[in-house]
FITORVEX-570503 format. One record per residue: residue number from 1; residue in one letter; x, y, z of N, C-alpha, C in turn. Coordinates in Angstrom, 2 decimals. Example, Ala and Ser with C-alpha at 12.3 -4.5 7.8 and 13.67 -1.06 7.14 Angstrom:
2
DRENDREN  num  residu     n.px     n.py     n.pz    ca.px    ca.py    ca.pz     c.px     c.py     c.pz
DRENDREN    1       A    13.19    -5.69     7.80    12.30    -4.50     7.80    13.20    -3.30     7.80
DRENDREN    2       S    12.85    -2.25     7.08    13.67    -1.06     7.14    12.90     0.03     7.87
This chain:
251
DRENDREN  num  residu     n.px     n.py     n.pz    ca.px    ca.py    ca.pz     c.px     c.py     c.pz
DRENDREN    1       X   103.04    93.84    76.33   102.30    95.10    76.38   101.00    94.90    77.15
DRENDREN    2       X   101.36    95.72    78.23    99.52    95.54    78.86    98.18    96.33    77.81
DRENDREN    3       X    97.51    95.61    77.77    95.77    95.69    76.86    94.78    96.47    78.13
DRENDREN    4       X    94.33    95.42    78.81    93.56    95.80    80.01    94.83    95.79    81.32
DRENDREN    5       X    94.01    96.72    82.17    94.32    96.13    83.46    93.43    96.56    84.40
DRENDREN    6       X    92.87    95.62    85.44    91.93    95.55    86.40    92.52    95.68    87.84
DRENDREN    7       X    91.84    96.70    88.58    92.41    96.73    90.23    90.89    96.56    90.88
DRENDREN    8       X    91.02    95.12    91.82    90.10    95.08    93.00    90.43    94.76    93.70
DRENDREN    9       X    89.72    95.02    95.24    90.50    94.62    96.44    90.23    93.21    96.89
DRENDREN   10       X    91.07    92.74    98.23    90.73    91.16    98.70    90.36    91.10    99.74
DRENDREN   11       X    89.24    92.04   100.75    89.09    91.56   101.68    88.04    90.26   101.74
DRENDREN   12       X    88.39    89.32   102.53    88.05    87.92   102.76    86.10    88.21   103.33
DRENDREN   13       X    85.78    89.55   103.25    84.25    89.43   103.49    83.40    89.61   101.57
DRENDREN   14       X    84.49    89.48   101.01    83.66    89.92    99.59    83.47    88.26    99.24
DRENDREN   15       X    83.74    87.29    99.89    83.19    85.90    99.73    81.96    85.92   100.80
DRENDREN   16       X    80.83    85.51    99.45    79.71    85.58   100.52    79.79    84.49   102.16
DRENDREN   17       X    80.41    83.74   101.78    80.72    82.08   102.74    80.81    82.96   104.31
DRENDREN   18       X    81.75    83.73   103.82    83.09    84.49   104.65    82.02    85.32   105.50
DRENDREN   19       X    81.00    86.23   104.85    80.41    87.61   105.07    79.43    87.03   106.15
DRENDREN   20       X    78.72    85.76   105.42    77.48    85.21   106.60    76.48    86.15   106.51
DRENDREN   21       X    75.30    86.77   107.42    74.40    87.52   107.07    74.95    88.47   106.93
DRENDREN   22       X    75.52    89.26   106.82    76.35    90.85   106.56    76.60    90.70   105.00
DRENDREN   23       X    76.77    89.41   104.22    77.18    89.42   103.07    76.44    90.72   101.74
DRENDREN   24       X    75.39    91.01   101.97    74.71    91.72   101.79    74.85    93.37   101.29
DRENDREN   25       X    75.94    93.21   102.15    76.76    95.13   102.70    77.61    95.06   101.48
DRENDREN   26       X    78.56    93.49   100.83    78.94    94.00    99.60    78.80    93.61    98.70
DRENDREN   27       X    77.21    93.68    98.10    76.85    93.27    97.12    77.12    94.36    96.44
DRENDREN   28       X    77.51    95.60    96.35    77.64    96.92    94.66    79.05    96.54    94.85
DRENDREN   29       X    80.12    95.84    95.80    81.39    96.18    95.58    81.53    94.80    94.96
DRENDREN   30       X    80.95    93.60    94.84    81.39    92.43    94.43    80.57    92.45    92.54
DRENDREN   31       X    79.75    93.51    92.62    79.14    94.06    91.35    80.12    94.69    90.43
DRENDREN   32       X    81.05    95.58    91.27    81.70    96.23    90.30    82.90    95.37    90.13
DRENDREN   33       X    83.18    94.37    90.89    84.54    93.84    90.92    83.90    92.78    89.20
DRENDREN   34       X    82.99    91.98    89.31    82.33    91.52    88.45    82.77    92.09    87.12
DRENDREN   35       X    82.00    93.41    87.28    82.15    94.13    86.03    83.37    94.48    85.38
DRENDREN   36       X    84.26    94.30    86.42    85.78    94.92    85.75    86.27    93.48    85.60
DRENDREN   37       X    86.57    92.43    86.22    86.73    91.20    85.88    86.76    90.09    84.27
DRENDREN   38       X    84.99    91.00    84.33    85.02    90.04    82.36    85.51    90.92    81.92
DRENDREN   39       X    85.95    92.26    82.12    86.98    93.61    80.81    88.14    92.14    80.49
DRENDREN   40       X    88.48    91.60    81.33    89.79    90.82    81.25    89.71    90.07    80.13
DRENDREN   41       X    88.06    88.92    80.19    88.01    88.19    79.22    88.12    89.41    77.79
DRENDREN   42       X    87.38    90.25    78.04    86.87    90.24    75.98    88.28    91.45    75.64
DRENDREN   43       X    89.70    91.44    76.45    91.14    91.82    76.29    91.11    91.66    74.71
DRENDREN   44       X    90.94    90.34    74.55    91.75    89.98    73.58    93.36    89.33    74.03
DRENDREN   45       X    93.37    89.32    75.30    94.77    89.11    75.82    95.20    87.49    75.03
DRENDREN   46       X    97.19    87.74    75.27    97.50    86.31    74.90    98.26    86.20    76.68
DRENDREN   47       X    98.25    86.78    77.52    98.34    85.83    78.67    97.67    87.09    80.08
DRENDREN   48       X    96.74    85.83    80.56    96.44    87.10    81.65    96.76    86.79    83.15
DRENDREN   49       X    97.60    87.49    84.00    98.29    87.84    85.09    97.88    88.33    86.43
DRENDREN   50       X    97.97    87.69    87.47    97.50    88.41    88.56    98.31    88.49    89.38
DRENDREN   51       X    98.59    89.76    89.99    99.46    90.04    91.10    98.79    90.58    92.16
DRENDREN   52       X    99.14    90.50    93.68    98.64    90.91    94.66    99.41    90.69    96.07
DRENDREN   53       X    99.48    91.93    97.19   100.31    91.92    97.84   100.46    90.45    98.89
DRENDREN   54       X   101.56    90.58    99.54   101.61    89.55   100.33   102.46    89.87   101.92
DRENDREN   55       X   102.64    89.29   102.70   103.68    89.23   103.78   104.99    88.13   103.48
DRENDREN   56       X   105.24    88.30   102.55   106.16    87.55   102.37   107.58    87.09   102.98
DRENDREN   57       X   108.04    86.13   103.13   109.58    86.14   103.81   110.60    85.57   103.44
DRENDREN   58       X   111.61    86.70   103.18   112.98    86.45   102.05   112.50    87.62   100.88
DRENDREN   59       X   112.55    86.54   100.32   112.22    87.26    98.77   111.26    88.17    98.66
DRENDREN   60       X   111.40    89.38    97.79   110.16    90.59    97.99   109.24    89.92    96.97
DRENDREN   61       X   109.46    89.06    95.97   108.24    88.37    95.14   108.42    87.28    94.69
DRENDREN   62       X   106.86    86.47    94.58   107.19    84.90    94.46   106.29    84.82    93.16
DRENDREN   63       X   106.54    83.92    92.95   105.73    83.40    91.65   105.03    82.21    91.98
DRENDREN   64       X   104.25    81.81    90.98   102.82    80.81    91.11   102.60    79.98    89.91
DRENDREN   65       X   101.95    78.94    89.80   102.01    78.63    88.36   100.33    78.90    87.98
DRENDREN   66       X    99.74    78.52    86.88    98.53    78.68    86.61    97.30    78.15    87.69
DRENDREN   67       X    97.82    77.03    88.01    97.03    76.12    88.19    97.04    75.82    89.60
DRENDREN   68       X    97.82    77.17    90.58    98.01    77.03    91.82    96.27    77.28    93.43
DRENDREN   69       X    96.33    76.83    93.91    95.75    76.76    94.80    95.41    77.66    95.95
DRENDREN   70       X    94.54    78.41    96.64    94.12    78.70    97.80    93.02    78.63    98.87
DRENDREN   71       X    93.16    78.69   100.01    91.76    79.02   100.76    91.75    79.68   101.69
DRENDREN   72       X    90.50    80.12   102.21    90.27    80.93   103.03    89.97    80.68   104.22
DRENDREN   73       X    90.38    79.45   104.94    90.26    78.45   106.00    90.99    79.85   107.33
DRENDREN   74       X    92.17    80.24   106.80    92.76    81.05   108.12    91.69    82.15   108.34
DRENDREN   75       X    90.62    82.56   107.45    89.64    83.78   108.03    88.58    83.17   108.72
DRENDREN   76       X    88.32    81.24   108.34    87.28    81.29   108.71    86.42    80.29   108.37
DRENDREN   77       X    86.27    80.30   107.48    85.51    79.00   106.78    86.48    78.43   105.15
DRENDREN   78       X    86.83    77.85   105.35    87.63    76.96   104.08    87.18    76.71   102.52
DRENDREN   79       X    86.79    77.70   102.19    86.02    78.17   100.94    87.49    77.67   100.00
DRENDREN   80       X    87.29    77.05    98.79    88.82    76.58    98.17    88.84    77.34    97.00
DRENDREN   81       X    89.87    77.93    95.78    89.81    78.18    94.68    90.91    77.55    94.30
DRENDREN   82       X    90.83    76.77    93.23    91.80    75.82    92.38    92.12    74.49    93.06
DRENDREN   83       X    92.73    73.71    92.77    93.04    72.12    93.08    94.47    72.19    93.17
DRENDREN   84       X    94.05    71.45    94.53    95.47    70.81    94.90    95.84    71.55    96.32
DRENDREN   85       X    97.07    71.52    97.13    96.94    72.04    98.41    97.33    73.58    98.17
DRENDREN   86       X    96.46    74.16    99.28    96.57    75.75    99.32    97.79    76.44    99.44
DRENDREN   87       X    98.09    77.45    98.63    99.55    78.36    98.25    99.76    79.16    98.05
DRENDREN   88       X    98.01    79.78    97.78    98.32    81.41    97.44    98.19    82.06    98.69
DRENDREN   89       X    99.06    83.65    98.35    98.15    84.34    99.83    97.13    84.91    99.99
DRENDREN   90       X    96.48    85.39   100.18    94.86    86.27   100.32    94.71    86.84    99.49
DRENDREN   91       X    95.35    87.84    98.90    95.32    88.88    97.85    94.62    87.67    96.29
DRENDREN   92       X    95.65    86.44    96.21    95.66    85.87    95.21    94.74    85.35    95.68
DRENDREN   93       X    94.20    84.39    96.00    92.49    83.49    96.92    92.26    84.39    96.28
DRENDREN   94       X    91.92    85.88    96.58    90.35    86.45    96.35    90.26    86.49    95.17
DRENDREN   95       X    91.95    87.53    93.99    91.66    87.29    92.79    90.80    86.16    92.07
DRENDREN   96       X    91.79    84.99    92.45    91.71    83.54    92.07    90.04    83.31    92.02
DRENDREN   97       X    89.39    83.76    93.26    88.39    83.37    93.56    87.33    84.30    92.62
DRENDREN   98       X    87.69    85.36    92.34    87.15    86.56    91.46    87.11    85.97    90.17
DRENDREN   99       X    88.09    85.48    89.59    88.21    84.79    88.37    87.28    83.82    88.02
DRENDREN  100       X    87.13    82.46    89.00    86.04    81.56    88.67    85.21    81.93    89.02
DRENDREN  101       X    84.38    82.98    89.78    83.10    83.40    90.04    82.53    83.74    88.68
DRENDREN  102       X    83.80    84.54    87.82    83.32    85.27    86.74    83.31    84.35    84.94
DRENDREN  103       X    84.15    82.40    85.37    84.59    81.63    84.40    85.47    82.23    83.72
DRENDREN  104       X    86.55    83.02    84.20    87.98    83.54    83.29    88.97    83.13    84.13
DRENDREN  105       X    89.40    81.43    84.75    89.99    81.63    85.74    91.28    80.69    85.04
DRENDREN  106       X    90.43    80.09    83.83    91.23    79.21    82.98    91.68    79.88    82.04
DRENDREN  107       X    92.12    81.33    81.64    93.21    81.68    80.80    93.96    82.48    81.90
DRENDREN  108       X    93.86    82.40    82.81    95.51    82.94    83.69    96.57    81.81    83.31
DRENDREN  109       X    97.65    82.92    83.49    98.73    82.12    82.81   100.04    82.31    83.82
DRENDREN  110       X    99.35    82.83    85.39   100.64    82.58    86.66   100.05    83.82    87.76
DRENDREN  111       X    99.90    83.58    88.52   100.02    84.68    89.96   101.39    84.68    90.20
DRENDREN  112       X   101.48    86.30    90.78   102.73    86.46    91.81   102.08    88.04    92.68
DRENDREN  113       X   103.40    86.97    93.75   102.71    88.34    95.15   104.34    89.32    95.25
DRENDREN  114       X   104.31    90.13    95.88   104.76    91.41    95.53   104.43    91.30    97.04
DRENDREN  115       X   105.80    91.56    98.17   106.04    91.91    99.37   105.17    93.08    99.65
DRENDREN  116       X   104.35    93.51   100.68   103.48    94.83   101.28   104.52    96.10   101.43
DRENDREN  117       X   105.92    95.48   101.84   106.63    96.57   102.02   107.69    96.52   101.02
DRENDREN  118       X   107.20    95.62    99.81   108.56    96.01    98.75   108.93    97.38    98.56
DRENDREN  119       X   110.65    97.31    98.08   110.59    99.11    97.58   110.06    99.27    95.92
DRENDREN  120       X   109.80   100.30    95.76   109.26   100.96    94.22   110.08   100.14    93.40
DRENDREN  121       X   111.24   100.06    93.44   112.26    99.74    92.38   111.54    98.07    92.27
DRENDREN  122       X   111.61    97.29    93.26   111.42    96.21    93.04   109.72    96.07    92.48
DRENDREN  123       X   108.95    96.72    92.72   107.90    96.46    92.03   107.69    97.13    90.85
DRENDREN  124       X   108.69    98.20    90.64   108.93    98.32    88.78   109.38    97.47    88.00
DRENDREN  125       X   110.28    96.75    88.78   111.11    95.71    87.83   109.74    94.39    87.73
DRENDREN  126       X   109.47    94.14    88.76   108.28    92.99    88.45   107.20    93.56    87.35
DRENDREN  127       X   106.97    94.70    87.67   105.57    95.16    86.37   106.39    94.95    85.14
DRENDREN  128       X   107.50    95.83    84.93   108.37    95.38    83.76   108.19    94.03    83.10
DRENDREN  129       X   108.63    93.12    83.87   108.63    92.10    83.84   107.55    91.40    83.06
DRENDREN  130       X   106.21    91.24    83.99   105.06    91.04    83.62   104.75    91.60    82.53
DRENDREN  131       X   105.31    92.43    82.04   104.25    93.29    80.80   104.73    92.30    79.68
DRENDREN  132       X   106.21    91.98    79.38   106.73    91.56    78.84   106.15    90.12    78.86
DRENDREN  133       X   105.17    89.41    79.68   104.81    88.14    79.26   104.68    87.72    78.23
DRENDREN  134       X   103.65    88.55    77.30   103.36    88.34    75.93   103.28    89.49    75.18
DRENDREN  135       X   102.81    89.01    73.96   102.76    90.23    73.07   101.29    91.67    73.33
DRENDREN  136       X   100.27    90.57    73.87    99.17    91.53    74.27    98.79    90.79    76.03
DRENDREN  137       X    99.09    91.82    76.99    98.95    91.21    78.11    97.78    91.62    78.85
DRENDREN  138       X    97.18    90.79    79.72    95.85    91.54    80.80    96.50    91.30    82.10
DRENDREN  139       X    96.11    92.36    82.66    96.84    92.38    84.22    95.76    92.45    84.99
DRENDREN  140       X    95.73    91.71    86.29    94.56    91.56    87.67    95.32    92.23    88.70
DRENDREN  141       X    95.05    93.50    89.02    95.68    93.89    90.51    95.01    94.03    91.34
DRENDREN  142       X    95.37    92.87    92.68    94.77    92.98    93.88    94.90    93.80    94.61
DRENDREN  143       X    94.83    94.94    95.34    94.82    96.09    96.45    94.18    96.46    96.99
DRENDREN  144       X    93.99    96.52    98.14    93.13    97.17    98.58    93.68    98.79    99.39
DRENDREN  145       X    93.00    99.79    99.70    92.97   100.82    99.98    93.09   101.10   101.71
DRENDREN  146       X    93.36   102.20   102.16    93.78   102.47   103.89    92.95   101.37   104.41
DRENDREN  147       X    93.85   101.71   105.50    92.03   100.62   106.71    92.20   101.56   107.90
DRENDREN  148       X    92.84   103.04   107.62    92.47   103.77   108.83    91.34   104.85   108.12
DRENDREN  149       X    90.27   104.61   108.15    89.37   105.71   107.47    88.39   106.04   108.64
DRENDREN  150       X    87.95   105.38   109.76    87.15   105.82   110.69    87.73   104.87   111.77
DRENDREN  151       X    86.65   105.56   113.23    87.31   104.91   114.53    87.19   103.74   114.77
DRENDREN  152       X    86.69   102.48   113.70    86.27   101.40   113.84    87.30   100.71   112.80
DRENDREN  153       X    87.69   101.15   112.04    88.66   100.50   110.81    89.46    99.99   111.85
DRENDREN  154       X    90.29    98.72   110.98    91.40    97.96   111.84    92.64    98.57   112.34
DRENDREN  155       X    93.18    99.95   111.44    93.64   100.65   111.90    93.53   101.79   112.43
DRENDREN  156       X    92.19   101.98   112.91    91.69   103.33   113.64    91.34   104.69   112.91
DRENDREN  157       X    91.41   105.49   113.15    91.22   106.94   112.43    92.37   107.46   112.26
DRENDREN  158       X    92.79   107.71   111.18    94.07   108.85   110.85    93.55   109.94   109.87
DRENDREN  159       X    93.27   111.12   110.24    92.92   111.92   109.30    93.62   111.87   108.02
DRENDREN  160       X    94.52   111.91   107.89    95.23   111.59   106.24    95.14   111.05   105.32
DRENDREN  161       X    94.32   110.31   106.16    94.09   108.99   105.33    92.86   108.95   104.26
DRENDREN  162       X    92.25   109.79   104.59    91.04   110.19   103.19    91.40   110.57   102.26
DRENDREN  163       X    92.13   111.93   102.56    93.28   112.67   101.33    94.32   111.74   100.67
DRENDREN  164       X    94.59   110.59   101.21    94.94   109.80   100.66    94.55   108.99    99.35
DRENDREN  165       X    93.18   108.21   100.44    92.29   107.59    99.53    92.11   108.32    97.78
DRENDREN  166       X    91.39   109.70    98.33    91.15   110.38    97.15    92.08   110.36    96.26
DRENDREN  167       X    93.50   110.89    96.38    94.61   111.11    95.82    95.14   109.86    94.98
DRENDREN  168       X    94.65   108.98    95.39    94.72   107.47    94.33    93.54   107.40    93.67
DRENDREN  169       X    92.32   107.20    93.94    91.07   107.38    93.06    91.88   108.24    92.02
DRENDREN  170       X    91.64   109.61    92.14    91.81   110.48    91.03    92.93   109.66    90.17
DRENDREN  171       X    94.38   108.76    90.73    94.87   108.55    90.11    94.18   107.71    89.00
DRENDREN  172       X    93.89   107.04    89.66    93.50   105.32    88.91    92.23   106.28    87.94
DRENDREN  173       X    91.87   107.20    88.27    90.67   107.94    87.04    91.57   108.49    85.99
DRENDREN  174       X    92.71   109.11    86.19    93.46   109.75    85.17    94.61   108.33    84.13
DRENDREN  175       X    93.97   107.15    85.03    95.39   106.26    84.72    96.82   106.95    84.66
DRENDREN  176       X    97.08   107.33    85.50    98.32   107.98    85.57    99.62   107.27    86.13
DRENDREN  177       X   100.32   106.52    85.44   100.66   105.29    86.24   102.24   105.71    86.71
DRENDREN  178       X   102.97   107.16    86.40   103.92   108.24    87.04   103.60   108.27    88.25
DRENDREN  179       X   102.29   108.65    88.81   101.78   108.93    90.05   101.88   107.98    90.69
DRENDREN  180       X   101.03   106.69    90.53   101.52   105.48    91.25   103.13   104.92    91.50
DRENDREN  181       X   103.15   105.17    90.73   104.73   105.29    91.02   105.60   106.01    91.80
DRENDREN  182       X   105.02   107.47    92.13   105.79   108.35    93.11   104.96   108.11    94.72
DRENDREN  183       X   103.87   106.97    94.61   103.25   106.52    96.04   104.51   106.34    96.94
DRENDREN  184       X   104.47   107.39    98.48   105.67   107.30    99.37   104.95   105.98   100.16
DRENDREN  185       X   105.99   104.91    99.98   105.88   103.91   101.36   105.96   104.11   102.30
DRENDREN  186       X   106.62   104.80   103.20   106.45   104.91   104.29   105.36   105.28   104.85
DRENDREN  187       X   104.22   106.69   103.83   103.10   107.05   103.85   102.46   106.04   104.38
DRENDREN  188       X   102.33   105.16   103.11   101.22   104.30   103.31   101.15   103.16   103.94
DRENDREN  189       X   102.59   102.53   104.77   102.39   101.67   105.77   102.17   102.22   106.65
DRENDREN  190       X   102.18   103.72   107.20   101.43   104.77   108.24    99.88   104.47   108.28
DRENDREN  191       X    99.55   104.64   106.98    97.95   104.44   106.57    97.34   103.17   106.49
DRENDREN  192       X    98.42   101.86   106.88    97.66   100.76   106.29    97.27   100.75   104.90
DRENDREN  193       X    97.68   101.17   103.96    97.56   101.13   102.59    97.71    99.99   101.96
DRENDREN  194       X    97.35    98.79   102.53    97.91    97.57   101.79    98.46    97.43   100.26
DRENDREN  195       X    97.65    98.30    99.69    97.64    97.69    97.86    98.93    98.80    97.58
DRENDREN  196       X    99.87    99.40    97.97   100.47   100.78    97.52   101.85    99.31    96.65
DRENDREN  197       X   102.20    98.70    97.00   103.48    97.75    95.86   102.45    96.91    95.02
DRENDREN  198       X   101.12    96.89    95.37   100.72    95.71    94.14   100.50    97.08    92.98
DRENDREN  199       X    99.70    98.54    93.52    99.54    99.24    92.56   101.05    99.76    91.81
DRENDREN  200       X   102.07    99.81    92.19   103.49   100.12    92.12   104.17    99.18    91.05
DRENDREN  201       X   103.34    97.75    91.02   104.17    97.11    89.84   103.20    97.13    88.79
DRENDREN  202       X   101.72    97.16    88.64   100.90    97.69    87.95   101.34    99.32    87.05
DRENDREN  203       X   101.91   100.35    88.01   103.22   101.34    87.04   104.06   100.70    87.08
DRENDREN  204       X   104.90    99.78    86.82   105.90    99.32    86.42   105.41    98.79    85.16
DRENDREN  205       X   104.43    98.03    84.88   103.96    97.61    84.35   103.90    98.46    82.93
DRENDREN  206       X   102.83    99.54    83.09   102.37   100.52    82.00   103.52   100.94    81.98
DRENDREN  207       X   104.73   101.48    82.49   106.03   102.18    82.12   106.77   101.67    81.45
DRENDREN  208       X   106.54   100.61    81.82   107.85    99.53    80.74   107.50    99.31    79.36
DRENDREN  209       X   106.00    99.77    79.27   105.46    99.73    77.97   105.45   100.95    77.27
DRENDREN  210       X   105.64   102.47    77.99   106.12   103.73    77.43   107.41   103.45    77.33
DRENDREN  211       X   108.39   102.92    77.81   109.90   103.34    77.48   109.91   102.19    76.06
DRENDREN  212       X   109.34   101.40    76.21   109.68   100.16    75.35   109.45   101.15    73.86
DRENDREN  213       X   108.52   101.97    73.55   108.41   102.78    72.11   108.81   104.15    72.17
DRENDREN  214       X   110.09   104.60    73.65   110.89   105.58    73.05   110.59   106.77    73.46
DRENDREN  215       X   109.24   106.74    74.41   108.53   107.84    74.89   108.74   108.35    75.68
DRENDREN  216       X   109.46   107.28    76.87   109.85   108.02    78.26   110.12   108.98    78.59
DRENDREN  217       X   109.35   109.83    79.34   110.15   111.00    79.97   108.80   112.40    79.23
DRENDREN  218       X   108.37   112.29    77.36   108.15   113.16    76.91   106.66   113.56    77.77
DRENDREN  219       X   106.19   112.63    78.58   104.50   113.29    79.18   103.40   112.79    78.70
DRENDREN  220       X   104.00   111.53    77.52   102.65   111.12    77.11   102.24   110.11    77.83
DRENDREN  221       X   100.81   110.16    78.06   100.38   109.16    78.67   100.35   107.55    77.49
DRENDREN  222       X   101.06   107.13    77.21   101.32   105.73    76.37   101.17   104.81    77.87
DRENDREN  223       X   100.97   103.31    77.10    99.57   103.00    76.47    98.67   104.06    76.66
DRENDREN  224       X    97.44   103.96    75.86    96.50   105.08    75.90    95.19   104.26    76.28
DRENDREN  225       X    95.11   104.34    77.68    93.92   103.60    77.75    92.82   104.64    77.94
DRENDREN  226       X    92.31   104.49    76.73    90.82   105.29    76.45    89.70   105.16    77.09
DRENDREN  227       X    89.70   103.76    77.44    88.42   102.99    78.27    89.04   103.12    80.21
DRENDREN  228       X    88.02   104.09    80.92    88.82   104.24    82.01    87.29   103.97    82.85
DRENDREN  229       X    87.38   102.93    84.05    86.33   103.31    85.00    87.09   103.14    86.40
DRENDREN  230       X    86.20   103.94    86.97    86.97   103.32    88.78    85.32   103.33    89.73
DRENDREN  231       X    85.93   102.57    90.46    84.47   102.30    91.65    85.67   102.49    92.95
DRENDREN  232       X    84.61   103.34    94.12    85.27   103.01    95.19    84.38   103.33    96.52
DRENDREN  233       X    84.39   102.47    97.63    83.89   102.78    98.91    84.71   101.71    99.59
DRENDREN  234       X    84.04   102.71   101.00    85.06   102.64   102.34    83.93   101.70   103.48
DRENDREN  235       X    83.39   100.60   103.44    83.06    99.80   104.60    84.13    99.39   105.43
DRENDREN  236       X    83.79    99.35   106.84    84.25    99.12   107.83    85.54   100.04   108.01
DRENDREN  237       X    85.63   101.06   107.33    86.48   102.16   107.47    87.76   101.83   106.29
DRENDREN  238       X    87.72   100.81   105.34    88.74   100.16   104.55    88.30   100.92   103.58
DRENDREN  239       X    89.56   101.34   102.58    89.16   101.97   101.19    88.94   100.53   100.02
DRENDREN  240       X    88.19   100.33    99.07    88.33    99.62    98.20    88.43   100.34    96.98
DRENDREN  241       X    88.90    99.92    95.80    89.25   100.18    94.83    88.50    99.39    93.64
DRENDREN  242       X    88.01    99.96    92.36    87.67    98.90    91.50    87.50    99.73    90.29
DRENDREN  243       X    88.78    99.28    89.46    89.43    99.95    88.39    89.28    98.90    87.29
DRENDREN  244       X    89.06    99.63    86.07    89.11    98.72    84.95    89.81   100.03    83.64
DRENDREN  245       X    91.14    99.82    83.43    91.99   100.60    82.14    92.10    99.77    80.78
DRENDREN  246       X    91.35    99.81    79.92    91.76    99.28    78.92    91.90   100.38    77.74
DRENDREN  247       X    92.82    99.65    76.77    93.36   100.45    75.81    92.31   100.75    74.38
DRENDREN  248       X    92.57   101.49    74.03    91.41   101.58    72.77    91.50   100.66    71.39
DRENDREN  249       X    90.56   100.65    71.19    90.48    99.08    69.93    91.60    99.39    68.61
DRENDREN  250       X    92.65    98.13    68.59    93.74    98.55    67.66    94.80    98.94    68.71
DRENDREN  251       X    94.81    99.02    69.39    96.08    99.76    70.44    96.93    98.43    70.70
């Protein structure tokens, strides 16, 4: 059963190493990532989980063990998180790296990445999956938001792409994890939407925990996460995201 679950994004400038003098520009977004980060510790969780997209090849998702490794050497400067040789992909680095910034990096209990262009089905079955780790679970979702939001973003300007943005905010404010779930892929590899399958097994996730007590289908929002915040801005024309859902005390 997911308890908490946390969404922040990974771009490789939210390491100050990475940012150099610009680091500066995301100090409120590495604030709020902070803030949603320890929600994880005081869960109460018995195993906590991070997923985040990848380019993967073959398989639409891989798995990780606790104690797996990354760096950030391909952006730039070789900043390391965990021991031993590097394995995660970016999404996981930044989590990874989010985790020991914040000392909660030692109760993860496995990363896995989730293909950019998996289909829905396959990242329901992985949230499924995941929820089922333990009896009370915390989930880390890496995503990040368009990167066509202005004429300088990596993917240029697409007008849609705001109405986009918004249209997930509001989600992630309502925790509505139906909605994430009806996210069209094709949309959002139009938009550069990177995070649209990591947020996709994140509803897989919360769904598998409404059908599991019988609810499916009736409209209730189960789990009931009472505790809802979201943060979001768009530097360099990229949407970021920074969500923290946790469930109410006793849930």
């Amino acid at each position: 059963m997911i308890v908490t679950a946390v969404v922040c994004p990974h771009p490789p400038l939210l390491v100050p190493e990475l940012a150099g003098d610009a680091a500066g520009e995301l100090d409120a977004l590495r604030a709020a990532c902070a803030r949603a980060v320890r929600a994880l510790s005081r869960a109460g969780a018995d195993a906590l989980v991070v997923v985040g997209g990848a380019d993967l090849k073959g398989d639409p998702t891989a798995g990780y063990p606790a104690d797996a490794a990354g760096s950030l050497r391909p952006w730039g400067v070789d900043v390391r998180v965990g021991a031993g040789e590097p394995v995660l992909p970016l999404s996981l680095t930044i989590g990874r790296w989010l985790l020991e910034r914040e000392g909660v990096a030692g109760g993860v209990t496995g990363f896995h990445a989730v293909s950019f262009g998996a289909a829905p089905a396959v990242c329901d079955r992985l949230g499924r999956r995941l929820a089922e780790a333990a009896p009370r679970v915390a989930l880390l979702v890496m995503a990040d938001g368009s990167a066509c939001l202005s004429e300088k973003a990596p993917g240029y300007l697409d007008p849609r792409a705001r109405s986009y943005d918004d249209h997930v905010r509001h989600v992630l404010e309502r925790a509505d994890a139906e909605a994430l779930a009806a996210l069209d892929p094709r949309q959002a590899e139009e938009l550069s939407f990177a995070g649209r399958a990591a947020l996709q097994v994140l509803a897989g996730a919360v769904r598998g925990d409404h059908s599991a007590d019988g609810t499916a289908g009736k409209g209730e929002p189960v789990p009931v996460f009472g505790e809802r915040e979201v943060y979001y801005e768009d530097p360099y024309g990229v949407g970021y995201f920074v969500a923290t859902w946790s469930k109410r005390a006793g849930g």
